[in-house]
C-alpha positions in Angstrom: 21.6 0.3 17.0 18.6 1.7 19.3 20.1 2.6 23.0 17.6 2.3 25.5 19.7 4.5 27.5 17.5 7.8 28.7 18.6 10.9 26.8 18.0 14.2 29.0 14.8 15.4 27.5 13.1 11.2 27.8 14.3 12.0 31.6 12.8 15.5 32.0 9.4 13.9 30.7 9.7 10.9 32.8 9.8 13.2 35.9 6.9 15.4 34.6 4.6 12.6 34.6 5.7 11.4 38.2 5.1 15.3 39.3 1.5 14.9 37.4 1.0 11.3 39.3 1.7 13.2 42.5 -0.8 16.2 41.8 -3.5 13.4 41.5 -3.3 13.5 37.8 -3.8 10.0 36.0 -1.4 10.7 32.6 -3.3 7.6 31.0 -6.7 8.6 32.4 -9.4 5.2 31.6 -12.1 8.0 31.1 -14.0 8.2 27.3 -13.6 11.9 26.4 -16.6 13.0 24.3 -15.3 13.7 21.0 -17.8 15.9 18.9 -15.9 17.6 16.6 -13.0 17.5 14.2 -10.4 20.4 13.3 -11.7 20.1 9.7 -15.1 20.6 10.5 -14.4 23.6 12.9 -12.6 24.9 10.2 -14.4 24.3 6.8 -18.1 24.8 8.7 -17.7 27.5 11.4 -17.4 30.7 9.0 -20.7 29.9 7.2 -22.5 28.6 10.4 -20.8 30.1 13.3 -24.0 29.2 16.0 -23.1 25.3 15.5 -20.3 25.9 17.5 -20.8 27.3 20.7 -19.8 24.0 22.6 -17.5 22.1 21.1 -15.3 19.3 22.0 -12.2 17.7 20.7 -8.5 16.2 21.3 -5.4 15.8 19.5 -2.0 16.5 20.3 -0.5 19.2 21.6 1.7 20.6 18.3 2.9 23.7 19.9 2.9 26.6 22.8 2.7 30.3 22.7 2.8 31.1 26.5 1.6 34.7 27.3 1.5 35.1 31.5 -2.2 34.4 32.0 -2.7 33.2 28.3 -1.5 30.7 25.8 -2.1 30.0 22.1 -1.7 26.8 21.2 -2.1 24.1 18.3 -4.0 21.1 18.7 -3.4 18.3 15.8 -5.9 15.5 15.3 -7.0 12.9 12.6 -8.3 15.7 10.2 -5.8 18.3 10.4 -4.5 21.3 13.0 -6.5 24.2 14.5 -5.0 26.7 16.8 -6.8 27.1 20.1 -7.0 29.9 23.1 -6.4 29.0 27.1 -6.6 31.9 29.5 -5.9 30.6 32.9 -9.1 32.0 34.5 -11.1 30.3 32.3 -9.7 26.9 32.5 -9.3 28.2 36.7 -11.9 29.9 37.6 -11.3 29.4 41.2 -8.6 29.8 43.6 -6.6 26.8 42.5 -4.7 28.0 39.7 -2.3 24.9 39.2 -4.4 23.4 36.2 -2.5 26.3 33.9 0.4 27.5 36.7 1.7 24.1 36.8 0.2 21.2 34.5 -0.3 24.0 31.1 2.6 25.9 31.5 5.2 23.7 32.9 4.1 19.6 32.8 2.6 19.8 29.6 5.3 18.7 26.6 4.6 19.0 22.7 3.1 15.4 21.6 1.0 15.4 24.6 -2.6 14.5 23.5 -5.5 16.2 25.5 -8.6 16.7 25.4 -10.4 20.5 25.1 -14.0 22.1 25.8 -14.9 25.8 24.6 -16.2 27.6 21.7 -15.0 28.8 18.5 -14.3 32.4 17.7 -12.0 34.3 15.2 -8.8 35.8 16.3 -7.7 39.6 15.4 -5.5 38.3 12.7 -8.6 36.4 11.0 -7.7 32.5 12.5 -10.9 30.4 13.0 -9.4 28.9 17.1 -11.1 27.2 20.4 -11.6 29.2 23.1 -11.2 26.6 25.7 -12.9 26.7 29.0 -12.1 23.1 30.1 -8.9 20.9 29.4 -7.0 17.4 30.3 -4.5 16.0 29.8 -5.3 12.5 28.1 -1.9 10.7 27.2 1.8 11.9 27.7 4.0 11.9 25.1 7.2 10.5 26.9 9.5 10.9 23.7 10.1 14.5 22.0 9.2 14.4 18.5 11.3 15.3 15.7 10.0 18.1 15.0 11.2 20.6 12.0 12.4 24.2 12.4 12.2 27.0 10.1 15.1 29.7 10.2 14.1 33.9 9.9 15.2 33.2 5.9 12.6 30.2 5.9 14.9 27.4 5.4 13.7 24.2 7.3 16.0 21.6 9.1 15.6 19.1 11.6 13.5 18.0 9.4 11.9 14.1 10.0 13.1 12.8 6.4 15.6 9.8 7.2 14.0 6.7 4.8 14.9 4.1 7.5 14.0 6.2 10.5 10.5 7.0 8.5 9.6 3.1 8.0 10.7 2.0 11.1 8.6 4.6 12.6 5.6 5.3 11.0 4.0 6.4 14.2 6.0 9.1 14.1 6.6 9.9 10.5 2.5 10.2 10.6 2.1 12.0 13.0 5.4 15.0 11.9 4.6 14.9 8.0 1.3 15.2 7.6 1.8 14.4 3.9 2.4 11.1 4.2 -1.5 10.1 5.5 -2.8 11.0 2.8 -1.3 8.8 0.7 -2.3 6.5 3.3 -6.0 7.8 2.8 -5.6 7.6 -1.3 -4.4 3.7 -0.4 -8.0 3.2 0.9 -10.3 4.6 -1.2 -8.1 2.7 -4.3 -9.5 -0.3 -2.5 -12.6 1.0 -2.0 -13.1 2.2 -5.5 -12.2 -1.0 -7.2 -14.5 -3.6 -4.3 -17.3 -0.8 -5.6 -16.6 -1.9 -9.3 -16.6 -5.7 -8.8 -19.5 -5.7 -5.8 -21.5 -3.3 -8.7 -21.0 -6.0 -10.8 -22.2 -9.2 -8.8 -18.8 -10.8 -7.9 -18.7 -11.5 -4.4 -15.9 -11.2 -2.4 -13.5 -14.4 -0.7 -11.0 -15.4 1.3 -8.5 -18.4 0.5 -6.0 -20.4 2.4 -2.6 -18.0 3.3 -0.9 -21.2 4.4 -0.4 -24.0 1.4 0.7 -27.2 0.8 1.7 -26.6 -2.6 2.7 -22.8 -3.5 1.5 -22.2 -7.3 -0.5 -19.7 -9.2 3.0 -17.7 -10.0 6.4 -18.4 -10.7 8.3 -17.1 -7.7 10.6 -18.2 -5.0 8.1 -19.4 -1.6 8.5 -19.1 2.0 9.0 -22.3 3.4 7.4 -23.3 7.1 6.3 -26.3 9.4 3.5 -27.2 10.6 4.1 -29.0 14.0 0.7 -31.1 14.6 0.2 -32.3 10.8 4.3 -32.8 10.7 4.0 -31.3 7.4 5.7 -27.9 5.4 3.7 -25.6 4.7 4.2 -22.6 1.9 3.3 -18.8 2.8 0.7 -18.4 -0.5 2.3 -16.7 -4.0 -0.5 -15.9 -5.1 -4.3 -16.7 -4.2 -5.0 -17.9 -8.1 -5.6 -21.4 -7.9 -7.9 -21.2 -4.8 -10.1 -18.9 -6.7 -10.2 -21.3 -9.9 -11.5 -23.8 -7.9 -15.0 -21.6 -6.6 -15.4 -21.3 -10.3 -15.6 -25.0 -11.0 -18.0 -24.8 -7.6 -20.2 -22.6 -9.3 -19.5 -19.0 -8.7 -19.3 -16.7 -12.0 -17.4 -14.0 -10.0 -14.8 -13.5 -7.3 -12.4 -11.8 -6.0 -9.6 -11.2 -3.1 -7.5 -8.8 -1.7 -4.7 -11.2 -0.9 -1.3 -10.9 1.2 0.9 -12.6 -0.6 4.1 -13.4 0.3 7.8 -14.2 -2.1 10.9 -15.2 -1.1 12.8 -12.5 -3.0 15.0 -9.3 -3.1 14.0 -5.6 -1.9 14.1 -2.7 -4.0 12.0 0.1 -4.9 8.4 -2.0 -6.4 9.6 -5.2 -4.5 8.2 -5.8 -0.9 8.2 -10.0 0.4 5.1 -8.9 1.8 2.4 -7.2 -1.1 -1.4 -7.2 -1.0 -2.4 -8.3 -4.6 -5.7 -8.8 -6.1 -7.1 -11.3 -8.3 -10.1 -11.6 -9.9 -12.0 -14.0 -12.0 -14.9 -14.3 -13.8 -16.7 -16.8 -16.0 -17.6 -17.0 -19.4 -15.1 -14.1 -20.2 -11.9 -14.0 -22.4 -9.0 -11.5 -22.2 -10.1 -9.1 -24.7 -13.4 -8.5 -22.5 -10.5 -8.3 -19.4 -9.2 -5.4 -21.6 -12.0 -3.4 -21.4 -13.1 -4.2 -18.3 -9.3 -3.2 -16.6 -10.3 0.6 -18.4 -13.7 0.6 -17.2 -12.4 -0.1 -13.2 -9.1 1.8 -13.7 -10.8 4.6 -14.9 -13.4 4.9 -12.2 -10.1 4.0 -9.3 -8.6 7.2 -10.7 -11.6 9.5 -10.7 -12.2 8.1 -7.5 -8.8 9.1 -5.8 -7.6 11.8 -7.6 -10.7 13.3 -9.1 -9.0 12.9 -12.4 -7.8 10.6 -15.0 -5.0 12.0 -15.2 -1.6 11.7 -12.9 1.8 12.5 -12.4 4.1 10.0 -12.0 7.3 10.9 -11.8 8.5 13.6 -14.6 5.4 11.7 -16.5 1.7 12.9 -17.2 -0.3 9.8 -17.4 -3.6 9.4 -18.3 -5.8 6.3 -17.4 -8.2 7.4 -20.4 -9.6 4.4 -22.2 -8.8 2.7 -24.6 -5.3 1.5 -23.4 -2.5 0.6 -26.5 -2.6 -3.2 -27.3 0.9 -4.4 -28.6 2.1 -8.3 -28.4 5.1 -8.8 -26.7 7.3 -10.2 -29.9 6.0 -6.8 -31.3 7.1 -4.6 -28.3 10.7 -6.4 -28.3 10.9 -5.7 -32.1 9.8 -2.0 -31.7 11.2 -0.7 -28.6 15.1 -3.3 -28.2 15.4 -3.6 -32.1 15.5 -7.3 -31.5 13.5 -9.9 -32.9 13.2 -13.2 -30.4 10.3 -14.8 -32.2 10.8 -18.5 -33.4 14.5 -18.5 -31.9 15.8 -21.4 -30.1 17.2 -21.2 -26.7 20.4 -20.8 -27.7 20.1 -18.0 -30.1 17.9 -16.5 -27.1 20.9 -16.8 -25.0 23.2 -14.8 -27.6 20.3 -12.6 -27.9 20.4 -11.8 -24.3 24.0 -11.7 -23.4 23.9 -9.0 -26.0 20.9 -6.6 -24.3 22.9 -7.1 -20.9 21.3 -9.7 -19.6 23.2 -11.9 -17.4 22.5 -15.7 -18.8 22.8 -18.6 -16.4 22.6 -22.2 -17.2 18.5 -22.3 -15.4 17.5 -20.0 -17.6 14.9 -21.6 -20.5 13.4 -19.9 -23.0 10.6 -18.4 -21.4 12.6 -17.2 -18.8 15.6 -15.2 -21.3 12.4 -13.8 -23.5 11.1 -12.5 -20.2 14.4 -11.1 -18.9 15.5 -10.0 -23.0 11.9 -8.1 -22.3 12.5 -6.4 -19.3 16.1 -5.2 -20.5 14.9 -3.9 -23.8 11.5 -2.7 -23.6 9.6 -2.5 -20.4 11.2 1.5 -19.5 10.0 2.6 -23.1 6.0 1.5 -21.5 4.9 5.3 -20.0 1.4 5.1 -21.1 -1.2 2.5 -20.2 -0.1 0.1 -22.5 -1.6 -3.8 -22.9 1.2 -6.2 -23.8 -0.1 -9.3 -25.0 0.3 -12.7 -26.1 2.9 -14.6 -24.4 5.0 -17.7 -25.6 3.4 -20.6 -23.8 6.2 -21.7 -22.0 5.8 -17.8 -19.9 2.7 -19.0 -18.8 1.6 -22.2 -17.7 -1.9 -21.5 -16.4 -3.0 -19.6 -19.9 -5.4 -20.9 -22.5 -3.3 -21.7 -25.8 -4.1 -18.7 -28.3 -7.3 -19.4 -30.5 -5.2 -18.4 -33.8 -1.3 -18.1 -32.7 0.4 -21.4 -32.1 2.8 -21.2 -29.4 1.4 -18.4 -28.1 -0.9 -18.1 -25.4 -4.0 -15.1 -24.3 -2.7 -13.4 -21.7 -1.7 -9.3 -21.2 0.2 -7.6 -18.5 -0.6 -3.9 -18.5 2.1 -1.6 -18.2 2.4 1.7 -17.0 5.7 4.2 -16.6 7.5 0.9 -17.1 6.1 -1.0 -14.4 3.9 -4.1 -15.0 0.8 -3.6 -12.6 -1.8 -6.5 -13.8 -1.6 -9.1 -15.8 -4.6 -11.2 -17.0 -5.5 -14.1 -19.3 -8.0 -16.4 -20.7 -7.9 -19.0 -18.0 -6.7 -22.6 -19.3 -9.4 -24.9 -18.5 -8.2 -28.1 -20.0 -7.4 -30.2 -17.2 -4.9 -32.5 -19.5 -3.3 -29.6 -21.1 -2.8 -28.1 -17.3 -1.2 -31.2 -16.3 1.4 -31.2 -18.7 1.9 -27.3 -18.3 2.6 -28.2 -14.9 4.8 -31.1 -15.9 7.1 -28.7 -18.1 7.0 -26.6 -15.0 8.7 -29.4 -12.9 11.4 -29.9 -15.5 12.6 -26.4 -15.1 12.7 -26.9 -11.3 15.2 -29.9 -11.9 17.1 -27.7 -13.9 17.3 -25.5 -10.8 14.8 -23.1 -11.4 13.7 -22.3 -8.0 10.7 -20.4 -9.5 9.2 -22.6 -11.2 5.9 -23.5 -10.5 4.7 -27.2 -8.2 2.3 -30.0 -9.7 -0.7 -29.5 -8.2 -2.7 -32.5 -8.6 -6.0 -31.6 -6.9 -6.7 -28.3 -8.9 -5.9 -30.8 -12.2 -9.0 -32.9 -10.4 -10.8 -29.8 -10.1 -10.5 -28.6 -13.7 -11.7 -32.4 -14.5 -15.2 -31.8 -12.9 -15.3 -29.0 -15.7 -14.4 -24.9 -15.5 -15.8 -22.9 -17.6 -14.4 -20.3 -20.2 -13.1 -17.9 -17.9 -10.8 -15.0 -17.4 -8.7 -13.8 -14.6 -7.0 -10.4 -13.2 -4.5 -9.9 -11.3 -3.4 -6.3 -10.1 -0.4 -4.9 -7.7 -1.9 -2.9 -4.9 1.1 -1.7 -3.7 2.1 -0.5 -7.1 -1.4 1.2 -8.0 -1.5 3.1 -5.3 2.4 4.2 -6.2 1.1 5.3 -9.7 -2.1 7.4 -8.3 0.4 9.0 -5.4 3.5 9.9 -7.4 5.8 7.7 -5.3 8.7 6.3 -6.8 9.1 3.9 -3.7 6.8 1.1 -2.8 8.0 1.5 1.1 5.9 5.0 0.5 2.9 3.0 0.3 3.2 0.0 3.0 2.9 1.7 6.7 5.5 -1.1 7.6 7.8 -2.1 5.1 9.7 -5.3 5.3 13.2 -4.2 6.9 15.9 -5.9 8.8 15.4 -6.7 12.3 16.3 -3.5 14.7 19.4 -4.1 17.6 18.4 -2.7 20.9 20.4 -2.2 23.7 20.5 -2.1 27.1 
């Protein structure tokens, strides 16, 4: 519950801003303030160039305040980091009027006020690269005290802003206390950026496809259901982005690719958000095995790119995103890592087969589904490395070409890492009658009550009948990359808003 009753510091503030609005002082001034310098720069540049400095000007907020009778150190904390800066009063006042520092500096300004300084850069005594400041205002008032932490004489810290909820729900906050946290933030980025550089090097072009569907498909998950008022017609938040992209192969494109929201109808828990950014890729005349090496090539580069290195803690783990990546087939990885052996069972030896690795069996489950679920029980924590698991039973995946030399398999890999799955790729299935009875098998699970199972989608069955060609397509987590290249064991680390339930406010 969030009380919208006014504790006695929001009070105090409220009253220093009227007390500003009666000096003449606008506490939301509509003024640009001429930014030319960062806290970084000052920092990293002025020891080695000290003349490029003589007039600078920045903001950021007000982080703390040393007052000294005529003379205040203070620190000032923008996008790029803190820097400590100087105020003597007859600087700031060099006439008469003194009430610039008597009154707004020493008395109306709060920490998390942002303002705005002028001055020039000097070291202090004790060696500290800081602002002189000969001219200051006050840009925006921070009405709410931030939290803040403390450090004792012994150098224990508490007060600390490390609550998960009070963190996600605001991230404002949590950004601007923990300076930490943007960085993953800032890793997040350049993860994007590094793979759009791989695919834009290559010729793919980038796309954008429909959010809102008529028929959800391209996964096997649970959709968000919604109505569209002028067509009188419900709509499905997209799954996944896969079949869309299909389709501007058939058109003609050999390479594409989106950073998709996608959105699933499913639980929460520490690499589950309903809300993910995933993206897909695909690209013609390819097959899995070229997918393989292609994944090492971009994953490769992503982590040189945001770490400097390919190697990364995860966890208690060292991994390294070295090429080449372990290939093992699913039936294999079962065999070696749960000391099972599902190959050629029916679905009722599955089901024994299951109850006995702890899985719990309900009467929706097919075979696909209890080899899937026999998988995750047995062998997906044993997968630290980079490790390609490959070659699914068909009935696992119902967009995948049949295997060219297994029967009842089909060419697909998911690539694991510290026993997560983040990608999974195949060689596309481009035969539009084989799609269509994939997709029938798909609706016969769904009578069973599988709410995951996949729709008929009769227009991308027309579009595989104007011809697609051998293909191959990628999908890869986002939000679960950037947990592996940050060391966060929590996907809410990595989303600025996770999804969370609804805060009560009250009056």
């Amino acid at each position: 519950m969030f009380d919208l009753e006014l504790n006695e510091q929001q009070v105090v503030r409220r009253q220093k801003m009227a007390q500003l609005r009666e000096m003449g002082i606008d506490p939301y001034p509509p003024e640009l303030f001429p930014v030319n310098n960062s806290a970084a720069e000052i920092k990293n540049h002025f020891p080695n160039n000290p003349e490029a400095f003589k007039h600078v000007v920045l903001a950021g907020r007000l982080m703390s305040q040393r007052i000294m009778g005529k003379a205040a150190f203070a620190n000032l904390q923008d996008s790029s980091g803190r820097i400590q800066i100087y105020v003597n009063r007859d600087e700031i006042c060099p006439g008469e009027d003194k009430s610039l520092y008597n009154e707004v500096f020493k008395k109306l300004l709060d920490i998390g006020d942002i303002i705005g300084v002028e001055g020039h850069v000097f070291t202090t005594q004790t060696g500290e690269t800081s602002v002189h400041v000969t001219s200051l205002k006050l840009l925006s008032k921070c009405l709410n005290p931030l939290p803040l932490p403390k450090q004792d004489a012994e150098g224990n810290v508490y007060d600390a802003f490390t609550d998960p909820e009070a963190r996600y729900r605001m991230r404002y906050v949590d950004l601007v206390v923990n300076p930490g946290v943007k960085e993953i933030f800032i890793k997040r980025t350049k993860v994007v950026q590094s793979l759009r550089e791989t695919f834009n090097s290559k010729g793919y072009y980038e796309v954008e496809t429909p959010i809102l569907q008529a028929i959800h498909g391209g996964a096997a998950a649970r959709p968000f259901v919604t109505h569209h008022n002028a067509l009188d017609v419900e709509l499905y938040l997209r799954i996944a982005n896969e079949l869309y992209l299909k389709r501007l192969i058939v058109g003609g494109f050999d390479g594409v690719y989106e950073f998709a929201k996608n959105f699933r109808n499913e639980g929460i828990d520490r690499t589950h958000n309903p809300e993910f950014t995933g993206l897909e890729i695909y690209v013609a005349y390819k097959d899995y095995f070229w997918m393989m090496e292609f994944v090492e090539e971009m994953l490769d580069k992503c982590a040189m790119d945001v770490n400097g290195t390919t190697d990364c803690m995860v966890g208690e783990n060292s991994i390294s995103f070295k090429a080449p990546f372990r290939r093992l087939s699913m039936f294999d990885a079962i065999r070696e890592y749960g000391n099972v052996d599902v190959e050629g069972k029916s679905e009722a030896e599955l089901r024994e087969i299951a109850k006995k690795c702890g899985v719990e069996v309900t009467p929706q489950m097919g075979s696909a589904k209890l080899i899937d679920e026999i998988f995750g029980a047995t062998t997906e924590k044993h997968l630290i490395q980079p490790t390609y698991i490959m070659d699914y039973p068909v009935e696992m995946s119902p967009l995948t070409k049949k295997h060219r030399s297994k029967p009842g398999l089909v060419e697909r890999f998911e690539l694991y890492v510290n026993g997560k799955e983040i990608a999974n790729a195949y060689t596309e299935l481009n035969d539009p009658i084989d799609q269509k009875e994939r997709f029938e098998e798909q609706l016969k699970l769904a009578e069973r009550g599988d709410d995951e199972a996949m729709s008929m989608d009769l227009d991308f069955v027309r579009a595989l009948e104007y011809a697609m060609p051998p293909s191959s397509g990628l999908g890869v987590g986002i939000d679960r990359l950037t947990m592996m290249l940050t060391n966060q064991q929590s996907i809410q680390e990595v989303l600025f808003f996770p999804q969370m339930r609804p805060e009560k406010f009250q009056d």
